[in-house]
MDTraj code that builds the backbone (N, CA, C; nanometers):
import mdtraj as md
import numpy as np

residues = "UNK UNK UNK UNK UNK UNK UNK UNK UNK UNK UNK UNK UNK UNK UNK UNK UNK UNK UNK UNK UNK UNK UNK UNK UNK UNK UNK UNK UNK UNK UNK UNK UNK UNK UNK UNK UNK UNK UNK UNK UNK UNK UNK UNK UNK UNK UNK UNK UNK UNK UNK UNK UNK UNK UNK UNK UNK UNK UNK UNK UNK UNK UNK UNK UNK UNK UNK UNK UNK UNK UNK UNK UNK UNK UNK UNK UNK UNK UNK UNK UNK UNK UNK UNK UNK UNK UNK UNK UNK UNK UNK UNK UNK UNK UNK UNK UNK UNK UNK UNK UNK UNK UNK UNK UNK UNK UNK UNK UNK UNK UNK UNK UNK UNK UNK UNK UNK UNK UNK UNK".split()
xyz = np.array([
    [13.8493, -0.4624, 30.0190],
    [13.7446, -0.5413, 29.9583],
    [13.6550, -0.4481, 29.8773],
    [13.6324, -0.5034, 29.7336],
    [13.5095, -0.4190, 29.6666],
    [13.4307, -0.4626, 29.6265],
    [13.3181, -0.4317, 29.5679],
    [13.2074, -0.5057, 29.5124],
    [13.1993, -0.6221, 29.4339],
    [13.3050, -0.5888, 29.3683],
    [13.3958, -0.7335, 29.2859],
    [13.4364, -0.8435, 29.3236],
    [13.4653, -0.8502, 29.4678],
    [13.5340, -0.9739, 29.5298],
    [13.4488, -0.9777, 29.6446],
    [13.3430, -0.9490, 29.7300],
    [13.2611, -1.0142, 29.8186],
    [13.1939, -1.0873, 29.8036],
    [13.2804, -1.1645, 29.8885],
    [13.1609, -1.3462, 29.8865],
    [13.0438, -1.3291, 29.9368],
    [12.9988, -1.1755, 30.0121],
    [12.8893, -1.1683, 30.0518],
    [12.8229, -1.0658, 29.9441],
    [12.8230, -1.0948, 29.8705],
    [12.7967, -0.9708, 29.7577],
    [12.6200, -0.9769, 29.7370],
    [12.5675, -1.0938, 29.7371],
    [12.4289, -1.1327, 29.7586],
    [12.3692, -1.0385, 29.8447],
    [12.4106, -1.0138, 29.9779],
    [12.3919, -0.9518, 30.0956],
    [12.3758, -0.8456, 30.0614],
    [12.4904, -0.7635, 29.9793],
    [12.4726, -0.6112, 29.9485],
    [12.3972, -0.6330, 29.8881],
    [12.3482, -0.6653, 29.7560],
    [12.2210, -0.6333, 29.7010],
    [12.1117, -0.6424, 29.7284],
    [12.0667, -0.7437, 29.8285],
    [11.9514, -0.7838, 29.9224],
    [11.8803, -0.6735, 30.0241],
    [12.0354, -0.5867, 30.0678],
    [12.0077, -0.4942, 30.1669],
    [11.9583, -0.3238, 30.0534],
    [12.0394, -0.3398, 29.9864],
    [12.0121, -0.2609, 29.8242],
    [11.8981, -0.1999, 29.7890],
    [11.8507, -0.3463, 29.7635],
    [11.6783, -0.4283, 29.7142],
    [11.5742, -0.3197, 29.7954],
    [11.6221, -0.3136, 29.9140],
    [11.5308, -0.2511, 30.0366],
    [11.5283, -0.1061, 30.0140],
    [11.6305, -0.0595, 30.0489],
    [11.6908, 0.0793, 30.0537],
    [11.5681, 0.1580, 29.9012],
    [11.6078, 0.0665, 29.7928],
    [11.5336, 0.1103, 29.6609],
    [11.3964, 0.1472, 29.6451],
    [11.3659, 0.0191, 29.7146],
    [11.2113, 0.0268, 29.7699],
    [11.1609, 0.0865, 29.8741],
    [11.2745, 0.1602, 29.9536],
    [11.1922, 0.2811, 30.0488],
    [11.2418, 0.4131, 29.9492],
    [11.3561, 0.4658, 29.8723],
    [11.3249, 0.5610, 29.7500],
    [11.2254, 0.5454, 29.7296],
    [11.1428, 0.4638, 29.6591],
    [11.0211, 0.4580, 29.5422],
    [10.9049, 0.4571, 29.6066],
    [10.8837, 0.4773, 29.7664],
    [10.7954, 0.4913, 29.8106],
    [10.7579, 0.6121, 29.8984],
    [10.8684, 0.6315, 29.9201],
    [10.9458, 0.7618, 30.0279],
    [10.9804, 0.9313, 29.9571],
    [10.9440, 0.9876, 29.8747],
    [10.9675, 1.1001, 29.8403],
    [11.0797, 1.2244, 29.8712],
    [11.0442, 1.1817, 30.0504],
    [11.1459, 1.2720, 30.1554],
    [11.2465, 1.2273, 30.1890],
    [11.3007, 1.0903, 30.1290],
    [11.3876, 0.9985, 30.1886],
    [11.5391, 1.0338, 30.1033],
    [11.6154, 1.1316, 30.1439],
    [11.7200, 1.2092, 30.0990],
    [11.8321, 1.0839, 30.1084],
    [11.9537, 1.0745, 30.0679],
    [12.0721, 1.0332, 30.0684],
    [12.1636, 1.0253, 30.2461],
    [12.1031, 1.1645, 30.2355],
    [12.1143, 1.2004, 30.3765],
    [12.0905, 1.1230, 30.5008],
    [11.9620, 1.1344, 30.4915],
    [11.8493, 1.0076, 30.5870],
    [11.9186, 0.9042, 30.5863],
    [11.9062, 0.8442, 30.4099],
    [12.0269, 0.6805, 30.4360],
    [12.0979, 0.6495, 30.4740],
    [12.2241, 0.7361, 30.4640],
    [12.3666, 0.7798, 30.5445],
    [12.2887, 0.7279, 30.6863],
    [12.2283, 0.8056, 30.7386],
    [12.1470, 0.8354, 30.9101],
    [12.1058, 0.7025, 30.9549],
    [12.0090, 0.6515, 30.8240],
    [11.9246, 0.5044, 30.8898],
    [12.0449, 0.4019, 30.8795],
    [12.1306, 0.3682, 30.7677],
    [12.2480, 0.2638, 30.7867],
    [12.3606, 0.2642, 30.8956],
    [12.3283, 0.3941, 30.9699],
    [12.4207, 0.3894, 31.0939],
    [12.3295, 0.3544, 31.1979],
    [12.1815, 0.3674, 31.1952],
    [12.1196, 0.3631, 31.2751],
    [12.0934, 0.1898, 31.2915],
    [12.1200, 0.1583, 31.1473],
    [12.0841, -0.0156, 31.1281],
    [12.1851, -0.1058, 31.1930],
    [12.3219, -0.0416, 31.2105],
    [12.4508, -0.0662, 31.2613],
    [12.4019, -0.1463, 31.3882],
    [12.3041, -0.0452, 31.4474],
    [12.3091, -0.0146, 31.5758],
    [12.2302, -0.1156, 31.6527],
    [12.1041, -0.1235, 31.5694],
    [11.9907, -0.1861, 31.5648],
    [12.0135, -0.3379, 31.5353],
    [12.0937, -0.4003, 31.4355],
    [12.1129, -0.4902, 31.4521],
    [12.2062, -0.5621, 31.5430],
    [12.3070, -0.5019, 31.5469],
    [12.4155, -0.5275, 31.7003],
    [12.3254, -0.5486, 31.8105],
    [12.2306, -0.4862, 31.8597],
    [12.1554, -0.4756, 31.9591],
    [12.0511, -0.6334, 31.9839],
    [12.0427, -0.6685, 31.8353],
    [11.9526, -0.7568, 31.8755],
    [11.9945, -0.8912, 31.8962],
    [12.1722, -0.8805, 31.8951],
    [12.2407, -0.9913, 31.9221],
    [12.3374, -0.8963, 32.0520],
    [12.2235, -0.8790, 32.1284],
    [12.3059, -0.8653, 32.2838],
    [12.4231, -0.7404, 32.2929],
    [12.4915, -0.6922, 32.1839],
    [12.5721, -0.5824, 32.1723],
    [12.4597, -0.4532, 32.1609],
    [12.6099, -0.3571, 32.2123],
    [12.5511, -0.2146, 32.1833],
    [12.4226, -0.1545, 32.2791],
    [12.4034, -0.1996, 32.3744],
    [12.3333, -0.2190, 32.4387],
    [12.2992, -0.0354, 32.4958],
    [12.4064, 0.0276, 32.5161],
    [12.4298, 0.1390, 32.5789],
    [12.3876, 0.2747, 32.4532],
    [12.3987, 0.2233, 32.3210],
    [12.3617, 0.3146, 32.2578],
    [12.2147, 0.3316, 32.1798],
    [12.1710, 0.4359, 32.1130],
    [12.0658, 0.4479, 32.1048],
    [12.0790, 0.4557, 31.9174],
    [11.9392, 0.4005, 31.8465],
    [11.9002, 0.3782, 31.7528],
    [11.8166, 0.5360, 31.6926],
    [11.8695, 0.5674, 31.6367],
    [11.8270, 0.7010, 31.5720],
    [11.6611, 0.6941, 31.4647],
    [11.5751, 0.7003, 31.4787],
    [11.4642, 0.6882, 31.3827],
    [11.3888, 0.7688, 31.3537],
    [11.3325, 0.8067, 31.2333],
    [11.1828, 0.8962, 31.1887],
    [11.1414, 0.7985, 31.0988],
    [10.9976, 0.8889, 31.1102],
    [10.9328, 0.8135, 31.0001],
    [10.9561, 0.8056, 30.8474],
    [11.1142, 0.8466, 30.8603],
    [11.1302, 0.8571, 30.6997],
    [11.2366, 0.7499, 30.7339],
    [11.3136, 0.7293, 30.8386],
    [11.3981, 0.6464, 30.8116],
    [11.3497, 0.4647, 30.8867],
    [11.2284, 0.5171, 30.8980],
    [11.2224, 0.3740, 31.0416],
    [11.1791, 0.2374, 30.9144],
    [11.1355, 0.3052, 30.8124],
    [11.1189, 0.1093, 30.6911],
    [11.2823, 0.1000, 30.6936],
    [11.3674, 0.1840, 30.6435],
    [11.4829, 0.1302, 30.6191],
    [11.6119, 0.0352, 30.6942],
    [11.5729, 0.1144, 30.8827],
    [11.6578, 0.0793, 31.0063],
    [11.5490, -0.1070, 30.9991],
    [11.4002, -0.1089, 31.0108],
    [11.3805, -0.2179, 31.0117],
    [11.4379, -0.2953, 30.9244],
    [11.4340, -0.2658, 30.7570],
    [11.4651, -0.3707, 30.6586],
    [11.6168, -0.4344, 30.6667],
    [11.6932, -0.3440, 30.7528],
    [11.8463, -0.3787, 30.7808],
    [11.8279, -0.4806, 30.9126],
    [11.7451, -0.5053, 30.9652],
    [11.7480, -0.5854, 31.1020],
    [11.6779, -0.6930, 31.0277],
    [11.5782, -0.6806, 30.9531],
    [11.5355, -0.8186, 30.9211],
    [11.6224, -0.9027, 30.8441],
    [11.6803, -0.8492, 30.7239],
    [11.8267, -0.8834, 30.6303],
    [11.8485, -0.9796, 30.7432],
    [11.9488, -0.9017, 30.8244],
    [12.0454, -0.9280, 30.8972],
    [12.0074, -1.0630, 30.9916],
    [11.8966, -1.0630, 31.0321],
    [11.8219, -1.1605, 31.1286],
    [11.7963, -1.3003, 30.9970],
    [11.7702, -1.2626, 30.9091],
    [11.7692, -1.3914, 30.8257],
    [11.9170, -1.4234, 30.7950],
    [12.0123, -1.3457, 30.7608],
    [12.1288, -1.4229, 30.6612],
    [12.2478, -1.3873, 30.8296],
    [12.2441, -1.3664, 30.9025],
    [12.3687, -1.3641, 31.0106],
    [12.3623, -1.5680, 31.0732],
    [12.4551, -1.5764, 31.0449],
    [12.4685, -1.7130, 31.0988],
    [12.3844, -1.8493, 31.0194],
    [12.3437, -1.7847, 30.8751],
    [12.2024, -1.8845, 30.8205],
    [12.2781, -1.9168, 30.6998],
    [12.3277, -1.8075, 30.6292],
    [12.3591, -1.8046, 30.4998],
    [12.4981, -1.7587, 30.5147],
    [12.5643, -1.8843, 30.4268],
    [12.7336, -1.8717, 30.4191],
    [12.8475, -1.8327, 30.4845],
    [12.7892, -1.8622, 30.6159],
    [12.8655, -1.8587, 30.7361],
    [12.8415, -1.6941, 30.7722],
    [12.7613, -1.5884, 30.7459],
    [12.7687, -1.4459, 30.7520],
    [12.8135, -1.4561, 30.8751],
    [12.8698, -1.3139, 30.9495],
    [12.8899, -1.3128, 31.1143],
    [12.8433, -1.1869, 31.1194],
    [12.8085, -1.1358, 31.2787],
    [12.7371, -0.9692, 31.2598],
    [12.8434, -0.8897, 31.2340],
    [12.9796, -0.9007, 31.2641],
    [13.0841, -0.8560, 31.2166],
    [13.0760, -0.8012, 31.0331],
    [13.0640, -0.9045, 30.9754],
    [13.0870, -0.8962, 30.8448],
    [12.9484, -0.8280, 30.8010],
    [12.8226, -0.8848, 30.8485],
    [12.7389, -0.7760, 30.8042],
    [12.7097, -0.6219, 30.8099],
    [12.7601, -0.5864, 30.9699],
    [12.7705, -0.4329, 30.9648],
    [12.8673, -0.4115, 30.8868],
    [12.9793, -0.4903, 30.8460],
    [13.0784, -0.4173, 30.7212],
    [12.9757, -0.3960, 30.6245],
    [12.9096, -0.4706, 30.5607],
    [12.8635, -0.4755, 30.4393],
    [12.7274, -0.3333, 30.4450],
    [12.6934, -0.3019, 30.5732],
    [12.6613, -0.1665, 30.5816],
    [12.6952, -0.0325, 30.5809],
    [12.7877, -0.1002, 30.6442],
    [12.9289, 0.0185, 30.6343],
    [12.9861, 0.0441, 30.4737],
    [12.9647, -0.0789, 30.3963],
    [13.0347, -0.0277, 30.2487],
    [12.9161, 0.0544, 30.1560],
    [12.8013, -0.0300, 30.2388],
    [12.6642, 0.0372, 30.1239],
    [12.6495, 0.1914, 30.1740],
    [12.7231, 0.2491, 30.3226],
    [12.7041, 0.4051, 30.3070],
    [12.7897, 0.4837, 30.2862],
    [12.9400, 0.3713, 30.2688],
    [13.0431, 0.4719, 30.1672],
    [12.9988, 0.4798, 30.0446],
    [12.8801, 0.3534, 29.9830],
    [12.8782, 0.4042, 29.8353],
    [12.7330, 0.5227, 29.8084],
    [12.6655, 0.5051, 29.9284],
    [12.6037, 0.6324, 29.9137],
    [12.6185, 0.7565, 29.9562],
    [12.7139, 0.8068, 29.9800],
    [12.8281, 0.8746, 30.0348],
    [12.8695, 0.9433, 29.8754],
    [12.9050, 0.8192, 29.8327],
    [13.0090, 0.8782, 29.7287],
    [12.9037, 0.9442, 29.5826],
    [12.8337, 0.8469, 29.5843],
    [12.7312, 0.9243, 29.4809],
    [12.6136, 1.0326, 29.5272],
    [12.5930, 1.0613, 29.6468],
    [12.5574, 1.1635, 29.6605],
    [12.5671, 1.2799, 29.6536],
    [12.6912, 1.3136, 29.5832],
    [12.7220, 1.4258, 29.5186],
    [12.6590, 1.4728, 29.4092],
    [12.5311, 1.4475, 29.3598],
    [12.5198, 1.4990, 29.2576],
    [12.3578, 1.5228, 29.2763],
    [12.3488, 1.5218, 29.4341],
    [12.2299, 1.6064, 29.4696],
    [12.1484, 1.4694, 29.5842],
    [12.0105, 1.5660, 29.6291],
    [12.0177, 1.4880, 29.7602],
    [11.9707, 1.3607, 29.7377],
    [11.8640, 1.3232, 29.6135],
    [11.8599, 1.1446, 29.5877],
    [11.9961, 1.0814, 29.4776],
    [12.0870, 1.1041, 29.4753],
    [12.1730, 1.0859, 29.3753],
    [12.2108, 0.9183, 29.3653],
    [12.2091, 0.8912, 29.4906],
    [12.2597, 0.7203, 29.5202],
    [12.0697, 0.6594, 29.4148],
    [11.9783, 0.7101, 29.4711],
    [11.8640, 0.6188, 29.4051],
    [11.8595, 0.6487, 29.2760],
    [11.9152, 0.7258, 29.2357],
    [11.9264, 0.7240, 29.0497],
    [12.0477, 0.6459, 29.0665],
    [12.1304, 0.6189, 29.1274],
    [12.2484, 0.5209, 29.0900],
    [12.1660, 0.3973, 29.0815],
    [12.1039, 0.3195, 29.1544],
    [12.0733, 0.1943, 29.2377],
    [11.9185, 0.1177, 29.1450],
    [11.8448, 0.2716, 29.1054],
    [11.6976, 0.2060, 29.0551],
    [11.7590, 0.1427, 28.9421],
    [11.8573, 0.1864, 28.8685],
    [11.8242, 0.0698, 28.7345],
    [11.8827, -0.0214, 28.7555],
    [11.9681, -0.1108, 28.8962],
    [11.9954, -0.2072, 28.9173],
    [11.9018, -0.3142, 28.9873],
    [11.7668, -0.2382, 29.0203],
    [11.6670, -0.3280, 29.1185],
    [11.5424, -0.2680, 29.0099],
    [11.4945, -0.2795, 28.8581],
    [11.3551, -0.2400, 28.8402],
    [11.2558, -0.2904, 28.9232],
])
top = md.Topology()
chain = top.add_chain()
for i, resn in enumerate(residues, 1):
    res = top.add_residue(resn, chain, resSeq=i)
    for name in ("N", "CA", "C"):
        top.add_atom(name, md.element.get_by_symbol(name[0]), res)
traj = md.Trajectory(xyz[None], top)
């Protein structure tokens, strides 16, 4: 599945939307961190539907707007909007930190110069 063909494609950009807006507010908030908080959001949202219970949610204050903005997403559109399941949403987390993954090669904010001119 790629960006091209998800019926949840709304979702990625919604969760996007967020991520952008902790760049533009966040200075210290590396590629790195994101990688860190979208696994941490994994975690965090599983948790608040009864899974995952045994593991622990990773946070600083550089990453804790982002781990929240992935639980709230998720708490509005899991089961509300277009049938989402928590299944399919941690995918759709899972794809947003292969793609910041992949553009982070070109230094440590590289994904938020990808992403700002898609959310001015």
């Amino acid at each position: 599945m790629n960006f091209n063909d998800d019926q949840h494609l709304d979702v990625c950009q919604n969760i996007e939307a967020g991520i952008k807006r902790e760049y533009d507010i966040n200075p210290r908030l590396t590629d790195s961190l994101c990688i860190l908080a979208l696994d941490s959001g994994k975690i965090a949202i599983k948790q608040r539907f009864g899974f995952a219970q045994n593991e622990s949610v990773a946070s600083s204050a550089d990453t804790r707007g982002l781990v929240d903005w992935f639980v709230v997403v998720g708490l509005e559109r899991i089961g509300k909007v277009n049938d989402l399941t928590l299944k399919e949403y941690v995918a759709r987390l899972e794809k947003i930190k292969k793609s910041v993954g992949f553009h982070s090669g070109g230094g440590s904010r590289s994904y938020y110069r990808f992403i700002r001119s898609y959310f001015p």
